[in-house]
C-alpha positions in Angstrom: 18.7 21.3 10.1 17.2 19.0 7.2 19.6 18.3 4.6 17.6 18.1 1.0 18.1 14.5 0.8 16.4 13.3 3.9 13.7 15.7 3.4 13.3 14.6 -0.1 13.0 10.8 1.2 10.7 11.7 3.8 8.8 13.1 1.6 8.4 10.5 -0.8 7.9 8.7 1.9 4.7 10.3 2.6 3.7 10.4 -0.7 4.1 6.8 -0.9 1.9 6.3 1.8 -0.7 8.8 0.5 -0.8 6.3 -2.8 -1.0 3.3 -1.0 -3.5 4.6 1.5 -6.0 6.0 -1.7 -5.3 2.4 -3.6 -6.7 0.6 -0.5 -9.7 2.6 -0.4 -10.2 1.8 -3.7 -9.8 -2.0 -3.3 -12.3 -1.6 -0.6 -14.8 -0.2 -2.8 -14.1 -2.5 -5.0 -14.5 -5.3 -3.1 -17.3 -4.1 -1.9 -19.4 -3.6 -5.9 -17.6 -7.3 -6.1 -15.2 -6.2 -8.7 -12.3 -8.5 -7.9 -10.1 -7.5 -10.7 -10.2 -4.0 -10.0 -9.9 -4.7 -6.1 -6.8 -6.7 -6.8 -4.8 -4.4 -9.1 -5.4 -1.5 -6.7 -4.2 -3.8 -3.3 -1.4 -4.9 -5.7 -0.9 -1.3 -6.8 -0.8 -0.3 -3.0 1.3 -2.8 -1.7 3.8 -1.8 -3.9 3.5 1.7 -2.8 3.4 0.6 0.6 6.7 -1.0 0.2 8.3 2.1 -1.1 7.2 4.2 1.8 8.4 1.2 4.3 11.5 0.8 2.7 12.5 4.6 3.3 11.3 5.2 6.6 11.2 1.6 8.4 10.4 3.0 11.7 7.3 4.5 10.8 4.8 1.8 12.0 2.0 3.1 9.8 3.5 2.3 6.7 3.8 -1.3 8.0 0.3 -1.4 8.8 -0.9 -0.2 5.6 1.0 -2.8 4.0 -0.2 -5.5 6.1 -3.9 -4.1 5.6 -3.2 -4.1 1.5 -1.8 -8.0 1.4 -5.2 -8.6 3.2 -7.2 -7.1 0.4 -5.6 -9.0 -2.2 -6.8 -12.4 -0.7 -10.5 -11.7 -1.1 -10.1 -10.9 -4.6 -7.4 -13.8 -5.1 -7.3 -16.3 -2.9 -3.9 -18.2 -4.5 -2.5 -15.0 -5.0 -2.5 -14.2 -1.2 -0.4 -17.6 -0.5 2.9 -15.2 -2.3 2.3 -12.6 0.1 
């Protein structure tokens, strides 16, 4: 039986992911009108979205992936900003 705590995680969990999945779609399209600024503050946006999700459900390997993906999309519109991540 789910106690209302870890069902409340898990779900923000998911919604975490959710925002970090729709912020690396749009630092994709960004990247791809060549809008580096926008690209940038949606990857950073994602990432720390990403993070969240990670953070309360580690063993989901998805929402390490997505992160991964996100720090990647912040180096084409930044290179010296990808040497933090």
């Amino acid at each position: 039986m789910w106690q209302p705590c870890k069902l409340a995680a898990l779900l923000s969990a998911a919604a975490q992911y959710r925002l970090s999945l729709a912020e690396f779609y749009l630092a994709e399209v960004a990247l791809e009108l060549r809008d580096k600024n926008q690209a940038k503050s949606a990857a950073e946006t994602g990432i720390e979205a990403a993070k969240k999700a990670a953070a309360l459900k580690p063993n989901n390997a998805e929402y390490h992936r997505i992160l991964g993906t996100l720090c990647g999309q912040v180096i084409p519109a930044n290179v010296l900003a990808g040497i933090k991540y």
